[in-house]
C-alpha positions in Angstrom: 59.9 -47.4 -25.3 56.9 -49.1 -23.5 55.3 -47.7 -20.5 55.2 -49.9 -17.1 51.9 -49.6 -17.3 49.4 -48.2 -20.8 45.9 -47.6 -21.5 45.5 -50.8 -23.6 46.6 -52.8 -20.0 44.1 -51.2 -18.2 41.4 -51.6 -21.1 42.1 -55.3 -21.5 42.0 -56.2 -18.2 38.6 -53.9 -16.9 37.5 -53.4 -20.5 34.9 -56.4 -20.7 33.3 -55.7 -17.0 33.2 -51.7 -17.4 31.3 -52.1 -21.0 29.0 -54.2 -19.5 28.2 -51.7 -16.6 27.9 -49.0 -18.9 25.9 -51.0 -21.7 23.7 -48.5 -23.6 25.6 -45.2 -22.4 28.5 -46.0 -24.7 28.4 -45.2 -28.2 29.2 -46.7 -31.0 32.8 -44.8 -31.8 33.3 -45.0 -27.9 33.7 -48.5 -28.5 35.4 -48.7 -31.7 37.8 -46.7 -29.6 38.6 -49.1 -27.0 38.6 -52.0 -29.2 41.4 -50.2 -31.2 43.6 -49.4 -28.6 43.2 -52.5 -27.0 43.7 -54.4 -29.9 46.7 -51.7 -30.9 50.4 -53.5 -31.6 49.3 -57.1 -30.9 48.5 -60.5 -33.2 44.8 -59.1 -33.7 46.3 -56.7 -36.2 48.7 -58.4 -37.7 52.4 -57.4 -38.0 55.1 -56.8 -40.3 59.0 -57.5 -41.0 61.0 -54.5 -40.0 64.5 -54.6 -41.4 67.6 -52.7 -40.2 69.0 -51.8 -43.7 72.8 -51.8 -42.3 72.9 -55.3 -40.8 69.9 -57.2 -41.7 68.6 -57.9 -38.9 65.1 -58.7 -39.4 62.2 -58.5 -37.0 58.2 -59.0 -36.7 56.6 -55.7 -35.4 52.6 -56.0 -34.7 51.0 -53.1 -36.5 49.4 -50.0 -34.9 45.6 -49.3 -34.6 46.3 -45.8 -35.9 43.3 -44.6 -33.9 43.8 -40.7 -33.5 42.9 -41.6 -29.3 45.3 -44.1 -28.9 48.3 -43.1 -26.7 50.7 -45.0 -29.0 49.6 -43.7 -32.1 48.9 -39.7 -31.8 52.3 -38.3 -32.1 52.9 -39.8 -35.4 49.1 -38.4 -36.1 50.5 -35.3 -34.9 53.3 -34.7 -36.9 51.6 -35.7 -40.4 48.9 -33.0 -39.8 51.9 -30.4 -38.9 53.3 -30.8 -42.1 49.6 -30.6 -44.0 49.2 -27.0 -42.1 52.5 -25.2 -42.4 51.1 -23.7 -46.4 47.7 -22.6 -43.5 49.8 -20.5 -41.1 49.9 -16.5 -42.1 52.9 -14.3 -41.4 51.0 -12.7 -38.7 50.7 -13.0 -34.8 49.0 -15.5 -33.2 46.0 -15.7 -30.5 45.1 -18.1 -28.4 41.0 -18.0 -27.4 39.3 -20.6 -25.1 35.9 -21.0 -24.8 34.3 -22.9 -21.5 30.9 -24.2 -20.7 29.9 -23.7 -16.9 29.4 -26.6 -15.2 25.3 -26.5 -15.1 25.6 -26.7 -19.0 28.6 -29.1 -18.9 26.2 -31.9 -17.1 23.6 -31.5 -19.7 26.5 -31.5 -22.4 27.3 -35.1 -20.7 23.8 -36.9 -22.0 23.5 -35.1 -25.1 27.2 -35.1 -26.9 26.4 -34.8 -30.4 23.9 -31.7 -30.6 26.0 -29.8 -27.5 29.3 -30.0 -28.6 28.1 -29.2 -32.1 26.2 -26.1 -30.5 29.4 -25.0 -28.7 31.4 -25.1 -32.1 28.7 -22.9 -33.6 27.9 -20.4 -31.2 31.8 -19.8 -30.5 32.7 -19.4 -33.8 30.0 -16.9 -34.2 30.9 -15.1 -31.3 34.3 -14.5 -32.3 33.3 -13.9 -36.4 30.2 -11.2 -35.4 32.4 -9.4 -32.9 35.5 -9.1 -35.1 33.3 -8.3 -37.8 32.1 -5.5 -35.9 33.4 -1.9 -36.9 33.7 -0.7 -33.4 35.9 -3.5 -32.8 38.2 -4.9 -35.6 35.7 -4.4 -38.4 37.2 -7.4 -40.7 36.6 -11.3 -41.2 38.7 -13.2 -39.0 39.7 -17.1 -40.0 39.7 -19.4 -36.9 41.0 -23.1 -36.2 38.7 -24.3 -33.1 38.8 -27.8 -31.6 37.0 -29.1 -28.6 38.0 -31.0 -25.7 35.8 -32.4 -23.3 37.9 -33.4 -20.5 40.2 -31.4 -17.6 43.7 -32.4 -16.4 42.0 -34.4 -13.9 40.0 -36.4 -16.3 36.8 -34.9 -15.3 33.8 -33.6 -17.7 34.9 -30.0 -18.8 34.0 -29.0 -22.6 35.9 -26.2 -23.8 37.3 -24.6 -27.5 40.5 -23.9 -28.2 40.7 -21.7 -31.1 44.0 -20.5 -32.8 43.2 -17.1 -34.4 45.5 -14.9 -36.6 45.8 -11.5 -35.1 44.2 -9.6 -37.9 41.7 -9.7 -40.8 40.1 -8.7 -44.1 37.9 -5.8 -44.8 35.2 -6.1 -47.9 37.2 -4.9 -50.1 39.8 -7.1 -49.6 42.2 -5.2 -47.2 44.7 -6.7 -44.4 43.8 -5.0 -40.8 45.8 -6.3 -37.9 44.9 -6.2 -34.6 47.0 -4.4 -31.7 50.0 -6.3 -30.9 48.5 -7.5 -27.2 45.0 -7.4 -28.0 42.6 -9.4 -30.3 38.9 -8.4 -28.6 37.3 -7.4 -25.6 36.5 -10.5 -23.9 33.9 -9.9 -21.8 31.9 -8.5 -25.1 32.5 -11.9 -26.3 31.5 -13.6 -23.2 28.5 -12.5 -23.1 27.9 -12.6 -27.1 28.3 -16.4 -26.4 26.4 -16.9 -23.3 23.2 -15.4 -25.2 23.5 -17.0 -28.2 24.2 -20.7 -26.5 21.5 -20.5 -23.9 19.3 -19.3 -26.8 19.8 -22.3 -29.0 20.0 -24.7 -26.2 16.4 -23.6 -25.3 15.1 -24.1 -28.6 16.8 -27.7 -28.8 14.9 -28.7 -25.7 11.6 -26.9 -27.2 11.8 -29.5 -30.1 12.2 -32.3 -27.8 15.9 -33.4 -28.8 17.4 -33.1 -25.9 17.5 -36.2 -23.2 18.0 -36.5 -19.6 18.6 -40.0 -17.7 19.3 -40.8 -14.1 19.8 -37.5 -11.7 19.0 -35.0 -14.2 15.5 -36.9 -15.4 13.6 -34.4 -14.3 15.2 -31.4 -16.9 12.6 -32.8 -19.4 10.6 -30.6 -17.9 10.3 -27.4 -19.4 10.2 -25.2 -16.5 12.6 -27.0 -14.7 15.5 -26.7 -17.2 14.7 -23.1 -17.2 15.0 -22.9 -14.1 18.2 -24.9 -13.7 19.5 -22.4 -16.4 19.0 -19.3 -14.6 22.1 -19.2 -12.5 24.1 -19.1 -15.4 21.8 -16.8 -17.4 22.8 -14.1 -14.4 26.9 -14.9 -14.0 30.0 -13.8 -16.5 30.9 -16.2 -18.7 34.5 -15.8 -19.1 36.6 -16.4 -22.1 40.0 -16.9 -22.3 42.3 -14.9 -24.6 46.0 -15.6 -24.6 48.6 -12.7 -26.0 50.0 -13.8 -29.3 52.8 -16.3 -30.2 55.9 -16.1 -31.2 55.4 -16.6 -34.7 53.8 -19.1 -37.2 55.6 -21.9 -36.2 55.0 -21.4 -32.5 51.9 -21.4 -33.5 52.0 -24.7 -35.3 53.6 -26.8 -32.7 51.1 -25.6 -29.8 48.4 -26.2 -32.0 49.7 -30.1 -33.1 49.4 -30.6 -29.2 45.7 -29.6 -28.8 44.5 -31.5 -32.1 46.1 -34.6 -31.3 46.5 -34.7 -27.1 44.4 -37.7 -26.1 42.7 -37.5 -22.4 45.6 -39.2 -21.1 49.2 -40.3 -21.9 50.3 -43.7 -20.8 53.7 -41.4 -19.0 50.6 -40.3 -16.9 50.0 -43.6 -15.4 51.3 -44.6 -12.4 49.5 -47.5 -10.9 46.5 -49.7 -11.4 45.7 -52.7 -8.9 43.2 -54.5 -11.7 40.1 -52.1 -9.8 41.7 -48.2 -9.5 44.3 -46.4 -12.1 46.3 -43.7 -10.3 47.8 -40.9 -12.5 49.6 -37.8 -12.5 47.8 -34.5 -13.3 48.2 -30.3 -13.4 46.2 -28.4 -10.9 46.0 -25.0 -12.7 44.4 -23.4 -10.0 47.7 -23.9 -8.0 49.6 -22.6 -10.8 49.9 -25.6 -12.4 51.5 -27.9 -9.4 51.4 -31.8 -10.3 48.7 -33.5 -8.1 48.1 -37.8 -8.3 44.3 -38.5 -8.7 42.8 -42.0 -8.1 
C-alpha cells in the first residue's frame, strides 16, 4: 500500500535545491542514497511483468532500488538477513547493551563520520570484550553483534551502539560460563572503561591532524581548545545501557532485524509536507515514550 505522502516525494520535490545548499557536506553514498530512493519504483529503473498465476492477469511493476535506506525496500532487506542469522543465534539468553556518545562528542562525530563512528565501534566492542574477559567479572570471551545508529526518534544527531550479546561465554579452555540470569556486567565499570579508551583515541586522532572542524566548531583545531571542550565529559558518568535478557533466540532475532534494517524514518511517520517543512510523528522516551509531531 502507498503512503499519502513518502520520502522519495519529499526528495524529488526539495531534493535538487537542498543538494545544492549543502554541496560539499554531502558525501558520496549520501547521495547515491537519495538518488536511489528517489529514483526507487519508477521508469528510471525499469520495470517488470508481474503475473497472477490463477487468472492471468498481467501487470507492469517498476523495479525497486533495493537500497538498504529506502523506506520501501528495508523490510524485505530485513527478512532475507533473518533467515541468514537464525544457524548465529545460541540456545542462551539474550542482552541488550547500548552504547551513547554525549553530546560534546556527538557534534565532533557530525564533521568527522568515518574515523568517529569507526572509533565508537572499536572502543565499545573492547569495552564489553576486556570486561567480560575479566575474571572478577565473567572471566570468558563474549561474541557481540553491534550496529550503530546515528539518529534519535526526533531525527536529530545522536550516535549510539546497539549490541545484541549472548548471556554467557567461553573460558580458555573451551568451557561454556553463563552469566546470572538478570545480569550481564556492571555498567558503570563499562562506562567508564569506554569513556577512557574513546577520549583517549579521539585525542590521538586530532594529534595526527585527521580530524576537521568547519563552521561553529572551527576553532577545535586547536589543540588546547578541543581539550578543553573535552573536559566536561572527561569529569561526568557515561552511562551505558544494559537491557535484561530476551525471551529466547528468536526474540532475539526479530528485535535485532528491526535495528539492522530501521531506516531514520518510515514513510507511516509522515504526516505532512507543504513543498518547504515535513511534519512527522515521533517517540519522546523521556516521557515514557508518548508520541510527539516534530516539524
Amino acid at each position: 500500500m502507498r503512503h499519502t505522502i513518502e520520502v522519495a516525494d519529499i526528495f524529488r520535490a526539495a531534493g535538487p535545491a537542498y543538494r545544492a545548499a549543502h554541496a560539499g557536506h554531502l558525501s558520496l553514498s549520501q547521495l547515491k542514497v537519495m538518488s536511489a530512493i528517489e529514483a526507487c519504483r519508477t521508469a528510471a529503473l525499469g520495470g517488470h511483468v508481474e503475473a497472477c498465476s490463477d487468472c492471468g492477469y498481467q501487470r507492469i511493476a517498476y523495479n525497486s532500488c533495493r537500497n538498504r535506506h529506502c523506506p520501501r525496500c528495508q523490510g524485505a532487506a530485513a527478512r532475507t538477513w533473518l533467515e541468514a542469522q537464525e544457524a548465529n543465534l545460541l540456545p542462551v539468553g539474550y542482552f541488550h547493551v547500548v552504547f551513547t556518545l554525549p553530546a560534546q562528542v556527538a557534534d565532533i562525530a557530525f564533521h568527522n563520520k568515518a574515523l568517529v563512528y569507526d572509533l565508537l565501534f572499536k572502543a565499545a566492542s573492547e569495552t564489553m570484550l576486556t570486561i567480560a574477559a575479566d575474571p572478577k567479572h565473567l572471566g570468558v570471551r563474549i561474541g557481540i553483534t553491534a550496529v550503530l545508529h546515528t539518529w534519535g526518534s526526533a531525527m536529530t544527531h545522536h550516535p549510539h551502539i546497539h549490541m545484541i550479546v549472548p548471556g554467557g561465554g567461553l573460558t580458555q579452555d573451551g568451557r561454556w560460563i553463563s552469566s546470572r540470569p538478570a545480569f550481564l556486567l556492571p555498567v558503570r565499570v563499562l562506562g567508564a572503561l569506554f569513556r577512557r579508551l574513546f577520549l583517549t583515541r579521539l585525542l590521538d586522532l586530532h594529534n595526527a591532524g585527521k580530524l576537521v572542524f568547519f563552521g561553529t566548531l572551527v576553532g577545535l583545531s586547536d589543540r588546547r581548545t578541543f581539550i578543553r571542550h573535552l573536559t566536561p565529559v572527561r569529569k561526568k558518568r557515561w552511562v551505558v545501557y544494559a537491557k535484561a535478557p530476551f525471551a529466547g533466540p528468536e526474540a532475539v532475532l526479530a528485535y535485532l532485524s528491526r535495528y539492522t534494517h530501521r531506516v531514520a524514518i518510515s514513510n507511516s511517520r509522515l504526516i505532512a509536507f507543504d513543498g518547504n517543512e515535513v511534519a512527522f510523528r515521533y517517540k519522546n522516551y523521556r516521557c515514557s515514550g508518548a508520541e510527539r509531531q516534530q516539524v
